[in-house]
PLY file of the C-alpha trace (Angstrom):
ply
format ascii 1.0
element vertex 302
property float x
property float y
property float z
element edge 301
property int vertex1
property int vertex2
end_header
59.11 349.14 -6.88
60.44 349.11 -3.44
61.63 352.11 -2.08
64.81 353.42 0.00
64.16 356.50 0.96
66.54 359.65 2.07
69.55 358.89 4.32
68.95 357.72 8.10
69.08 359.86 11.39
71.60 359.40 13.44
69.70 358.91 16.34
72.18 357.65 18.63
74.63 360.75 17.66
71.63 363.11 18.84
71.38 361.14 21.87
75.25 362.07 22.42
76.78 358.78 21.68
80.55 359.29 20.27
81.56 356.36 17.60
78.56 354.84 17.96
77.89 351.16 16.66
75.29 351.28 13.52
71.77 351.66 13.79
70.19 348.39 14.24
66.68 347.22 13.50
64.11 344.52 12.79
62.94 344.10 9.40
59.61 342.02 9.68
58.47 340.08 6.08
55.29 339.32 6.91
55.00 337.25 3.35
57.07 334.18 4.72
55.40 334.33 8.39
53.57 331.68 9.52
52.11 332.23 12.66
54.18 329.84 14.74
54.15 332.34 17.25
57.87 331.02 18.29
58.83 334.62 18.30
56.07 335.24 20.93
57.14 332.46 22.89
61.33 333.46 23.05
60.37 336.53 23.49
58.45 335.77 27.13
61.30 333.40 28.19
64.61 335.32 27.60
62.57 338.57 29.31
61.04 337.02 31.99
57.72 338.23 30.86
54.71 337.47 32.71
52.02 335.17 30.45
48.82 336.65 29.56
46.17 334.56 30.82
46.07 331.72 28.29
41.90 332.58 27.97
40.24 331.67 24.83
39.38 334.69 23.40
37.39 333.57 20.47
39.23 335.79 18.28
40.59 333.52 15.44
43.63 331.57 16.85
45.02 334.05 18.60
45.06 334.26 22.28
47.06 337.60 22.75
45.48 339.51 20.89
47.65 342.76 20.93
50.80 344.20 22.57
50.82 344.96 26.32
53.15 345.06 29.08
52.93 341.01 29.12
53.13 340.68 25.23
55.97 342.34 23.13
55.78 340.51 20.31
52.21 340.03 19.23
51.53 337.14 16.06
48.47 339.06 14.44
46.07 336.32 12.42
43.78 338.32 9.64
41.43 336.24 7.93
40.39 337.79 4.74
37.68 336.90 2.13
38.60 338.27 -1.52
40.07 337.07 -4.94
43.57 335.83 -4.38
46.13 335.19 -7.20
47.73 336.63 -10.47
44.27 336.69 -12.30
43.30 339.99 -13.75
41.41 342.15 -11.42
38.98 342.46 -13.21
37.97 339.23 -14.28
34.33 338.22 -13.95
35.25 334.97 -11.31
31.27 333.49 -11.92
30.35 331.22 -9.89
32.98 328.92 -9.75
33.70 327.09 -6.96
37.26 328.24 -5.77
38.41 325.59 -2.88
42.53 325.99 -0.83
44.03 328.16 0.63
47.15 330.57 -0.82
48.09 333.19 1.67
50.31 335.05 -1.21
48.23 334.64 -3.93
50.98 333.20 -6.20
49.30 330.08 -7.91
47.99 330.53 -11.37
44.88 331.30 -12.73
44.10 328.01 -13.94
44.43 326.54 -9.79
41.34 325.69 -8.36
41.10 327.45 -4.40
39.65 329.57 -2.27
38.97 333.56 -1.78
40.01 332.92 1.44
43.57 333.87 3.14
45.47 334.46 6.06
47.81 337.70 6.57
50.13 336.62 9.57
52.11 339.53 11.06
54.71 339.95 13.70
53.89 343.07 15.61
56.98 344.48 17.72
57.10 348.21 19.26
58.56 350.31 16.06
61.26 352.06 18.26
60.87 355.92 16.27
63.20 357.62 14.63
61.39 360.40 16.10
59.59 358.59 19.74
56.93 360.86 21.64
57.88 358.66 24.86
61.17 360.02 25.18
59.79 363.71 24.87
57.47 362.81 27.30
58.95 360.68 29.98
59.89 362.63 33.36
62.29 360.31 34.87
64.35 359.95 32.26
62.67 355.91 32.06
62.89 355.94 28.63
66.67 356.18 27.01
67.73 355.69 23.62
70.73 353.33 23.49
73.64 353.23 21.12
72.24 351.15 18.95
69.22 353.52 18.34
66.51 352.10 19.92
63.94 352.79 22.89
64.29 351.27 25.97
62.58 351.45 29.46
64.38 351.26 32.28
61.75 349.58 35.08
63.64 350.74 38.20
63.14 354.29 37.26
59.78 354.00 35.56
57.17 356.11 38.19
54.11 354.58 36.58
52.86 358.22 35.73
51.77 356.79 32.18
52.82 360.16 30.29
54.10 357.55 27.59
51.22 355.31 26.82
48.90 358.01 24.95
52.02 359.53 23.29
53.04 356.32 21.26
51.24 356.55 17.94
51.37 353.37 17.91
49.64 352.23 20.84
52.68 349.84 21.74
53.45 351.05 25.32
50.87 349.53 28.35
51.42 349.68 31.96
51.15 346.57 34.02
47.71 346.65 36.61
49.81 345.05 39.41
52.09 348.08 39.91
51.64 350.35 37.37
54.83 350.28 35.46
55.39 350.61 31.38
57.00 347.93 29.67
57.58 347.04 26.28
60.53 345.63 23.57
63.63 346.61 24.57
65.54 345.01 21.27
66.44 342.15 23.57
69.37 345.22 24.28
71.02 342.65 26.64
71.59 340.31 24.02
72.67 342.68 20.90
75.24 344.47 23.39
77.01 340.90 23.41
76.39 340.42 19.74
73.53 337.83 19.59
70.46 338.19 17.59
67.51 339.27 19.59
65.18 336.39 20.73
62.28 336.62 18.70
64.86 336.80 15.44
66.93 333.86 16.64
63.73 331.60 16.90
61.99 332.72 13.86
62.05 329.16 11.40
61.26 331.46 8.28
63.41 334.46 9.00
60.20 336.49 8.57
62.22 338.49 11.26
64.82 339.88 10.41
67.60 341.52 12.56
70.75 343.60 11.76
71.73 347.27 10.44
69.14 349.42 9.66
70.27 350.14 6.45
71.06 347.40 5.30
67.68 345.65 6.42
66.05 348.93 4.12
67.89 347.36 1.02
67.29 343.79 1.56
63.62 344.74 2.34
63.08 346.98 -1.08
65.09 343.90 -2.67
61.96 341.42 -1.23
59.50 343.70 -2.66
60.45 343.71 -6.61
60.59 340.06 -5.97
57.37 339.69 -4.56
55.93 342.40 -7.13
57.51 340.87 -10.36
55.95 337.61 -8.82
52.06 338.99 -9.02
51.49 340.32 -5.62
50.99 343.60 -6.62
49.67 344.50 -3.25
53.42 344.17 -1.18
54.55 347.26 0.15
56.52 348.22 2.99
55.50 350.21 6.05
57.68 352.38 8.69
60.59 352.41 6.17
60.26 355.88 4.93
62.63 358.61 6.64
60.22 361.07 5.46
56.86 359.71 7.37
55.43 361.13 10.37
57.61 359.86 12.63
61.00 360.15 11.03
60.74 356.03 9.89
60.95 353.30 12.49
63.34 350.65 13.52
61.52 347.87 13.40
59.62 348.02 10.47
57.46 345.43 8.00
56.69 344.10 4.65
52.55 343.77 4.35
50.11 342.29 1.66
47.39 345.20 2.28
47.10 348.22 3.66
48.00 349.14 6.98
44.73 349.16 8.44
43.87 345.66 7.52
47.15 344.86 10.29
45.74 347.26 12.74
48.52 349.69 11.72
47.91 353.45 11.81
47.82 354.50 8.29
50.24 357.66 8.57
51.53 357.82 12.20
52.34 360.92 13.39
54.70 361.79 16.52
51.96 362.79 18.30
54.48 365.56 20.58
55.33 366.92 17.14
53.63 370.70 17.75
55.46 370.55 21.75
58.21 373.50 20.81
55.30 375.69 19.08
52.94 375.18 22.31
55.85 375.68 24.60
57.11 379.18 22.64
52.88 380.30 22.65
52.38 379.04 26.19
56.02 381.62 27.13
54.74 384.00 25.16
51.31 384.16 26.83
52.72 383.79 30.29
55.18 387.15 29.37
51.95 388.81 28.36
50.18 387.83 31.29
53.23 389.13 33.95
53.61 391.87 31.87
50.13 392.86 32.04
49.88 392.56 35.84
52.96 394.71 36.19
51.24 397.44 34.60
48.27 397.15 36.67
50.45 396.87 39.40
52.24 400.11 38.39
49.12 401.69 37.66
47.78 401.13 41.60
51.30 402.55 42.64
50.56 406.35 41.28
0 1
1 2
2 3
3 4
4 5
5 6
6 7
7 8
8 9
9 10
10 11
11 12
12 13
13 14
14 15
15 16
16 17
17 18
18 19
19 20
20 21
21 22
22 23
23 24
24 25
25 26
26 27
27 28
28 29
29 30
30 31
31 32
32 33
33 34
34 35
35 36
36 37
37 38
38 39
39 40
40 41
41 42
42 43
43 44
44 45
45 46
46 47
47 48
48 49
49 50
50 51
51 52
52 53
53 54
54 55
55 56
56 57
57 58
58 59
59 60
60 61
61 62
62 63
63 64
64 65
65 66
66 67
67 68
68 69
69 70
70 71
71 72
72 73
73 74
74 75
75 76
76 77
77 78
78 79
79 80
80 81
81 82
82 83
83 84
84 85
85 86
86 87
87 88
88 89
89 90
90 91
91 92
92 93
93 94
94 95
95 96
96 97
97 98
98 99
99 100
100 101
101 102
102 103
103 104
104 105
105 106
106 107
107 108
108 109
109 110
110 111
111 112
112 113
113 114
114 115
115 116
116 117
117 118
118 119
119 120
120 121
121 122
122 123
123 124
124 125
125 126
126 127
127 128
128 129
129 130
130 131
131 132
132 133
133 134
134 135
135 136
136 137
137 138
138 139
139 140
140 141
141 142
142 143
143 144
144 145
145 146
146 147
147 148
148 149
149 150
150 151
151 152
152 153
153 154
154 155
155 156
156 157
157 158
158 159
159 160
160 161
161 162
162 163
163 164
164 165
165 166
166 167
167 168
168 169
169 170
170 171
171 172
172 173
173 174
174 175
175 176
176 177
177 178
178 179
179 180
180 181
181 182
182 183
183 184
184 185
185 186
186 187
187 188
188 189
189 190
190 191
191 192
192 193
193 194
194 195
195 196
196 197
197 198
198 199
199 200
200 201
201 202
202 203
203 204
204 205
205 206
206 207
207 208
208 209
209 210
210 211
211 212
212 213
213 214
214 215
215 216
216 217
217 218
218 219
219 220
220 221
221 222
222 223
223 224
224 225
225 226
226 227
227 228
228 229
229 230
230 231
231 232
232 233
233 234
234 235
235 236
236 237
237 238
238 239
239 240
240 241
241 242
242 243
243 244
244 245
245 246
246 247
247 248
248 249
249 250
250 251
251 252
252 253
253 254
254 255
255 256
256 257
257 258
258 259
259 260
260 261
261 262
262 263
263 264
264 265
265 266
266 267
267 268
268 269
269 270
270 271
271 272
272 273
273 274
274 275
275 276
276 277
277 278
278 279
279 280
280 281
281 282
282 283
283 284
284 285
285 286
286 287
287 288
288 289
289 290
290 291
291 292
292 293
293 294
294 295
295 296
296 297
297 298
298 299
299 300
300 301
């Protein structure tokens, strides 16, 4: 079944926001997605966002090939070779001859296609529940809004780069032309006025999905008994979980395999989790330390 798990942070209340607006998110149903890449495309214009290059990469029909500081949406294309369908797994498939294509796997057994599919996936920066780039960020760059999410401020960003190994996520990248981190900001300009965020509002499929947080959690677990009762026993969702490694995400997704088959970390981590324990042994060492040469020194003194 789908899950909704224990009661959300209030993120924006820790931040010190009084009567706050609700959390808001992106729910991302990667079943209906199909790789339009109009969320790609708003995304650059309403931001100003530099493009990318336009080179043929080679890699499948995608050209971006991951987030960056130029791409903060990213349309992933996964071609995958294996049985598709409601059949029994394990039915002996022969050698017959299976021709089509059915990215969900939801015709019946009796359908002649393919073991061949696409998985399609809008990747967007997760915006943590728990975000090592805050912890991290010197300048105070990186600010978490009323609305709960993670945004970087350019004008203040130094370049230092503090934030890019810290995301377990690998979302955050610094441009080479002056050395600043960018990444999704929500489209926070728009939301503040109440408009969808750009990549949402172009969507044709409503594979993304924007609104509150918890309500997006409901409607998501919702999607997955339907997809489940439907045969596609392998829908689950990822980053929805209060209780995972980084305190559940924002923007999180609805995939047809595991994580790793999206380039997703299996169980992300905050990776500054351990900072207060290193802190308290790193004060504790230095008092040992001083405390040691004041003894020394008292000892020269007699």
């Amino acid at each position: 079944m789908g899950r909704i798990s224990g009661p959300l942070h209030d993120v924006a209340g820790d931040a010190g926001y009084e009567n706050h607006p609700q959390r808001m998110g992106f729910f991302t149903d990667t079943s209906v997605c199909i790789g339009c890449k109009a969320c790609e495309v708003a995304c650059k214009e309403w931001n100003a966002i530099p493009e990318d290059g336009l080179t043929f990469t080679g890699m499948s029909y995608d050209n971006t090939q991951g987030l960056s500081a130029d791409t903060w949406r990213h349309v992933a294309f996964i071609e995958q070779r294996k049985p598709l369908g409601m059949q029994d797994p394990g039915m002996d498939y022969g050698d017959v001859d299976y021709s089509g294509v059915d990215v969900l796997g939801l015709a019946s057994e009796n359908d002649a296609r393919g073991d061949f599919r696409w998985l399609m996936a809008s990747d967007v920066c997760k915006h943590c529940t728990h975000a090592a780039c805050l912890d991290v960020c010197p300048t105070g760059a990186l600010f978490r809004t009323e609305y709960g999410t993670v945004v970087v401020q350019s004008d203040i960003c130094n370049g230092c780069g503090y934030c890019v190994p810290a995301c377990p996520y690998g979302v955050i990248d610094q441009r080479k032309d002056d050395g600043r981190v960018w990444k999704c900001t929500m489209c926070y300009d728009r939301i503040s006025d109440n408009l969808e965020p750009a990549c949402a509002k172009a969507c044709p499929t409503d594979s993304i999905q924007y609104g509150p947080l918890d309500e997006l959690r409901e409607r998501a677990a919702a999607r997955v008994d339907q997809l489940q009762e439907a045969g596609v026993h392998d829908a689950r969702l990822y980053g929805d979980d209060p209780d995972d490694g980084v305190g559940g995400n924002g923007a999180f997704f609805l995939l047809l395999d595991e994580p790793e088959a999206y380039g997703l970390p299996p169980a992300p981590v905050v990776t500054t989790k351990d900072l207060p324990s290193m802190w308290k042994h790193a004060g504790a060492a230095a008092a040992t330390l001083i405390g040691g040469m004041a003894a020394v020194y008292a000892w020269s003194r007699r």
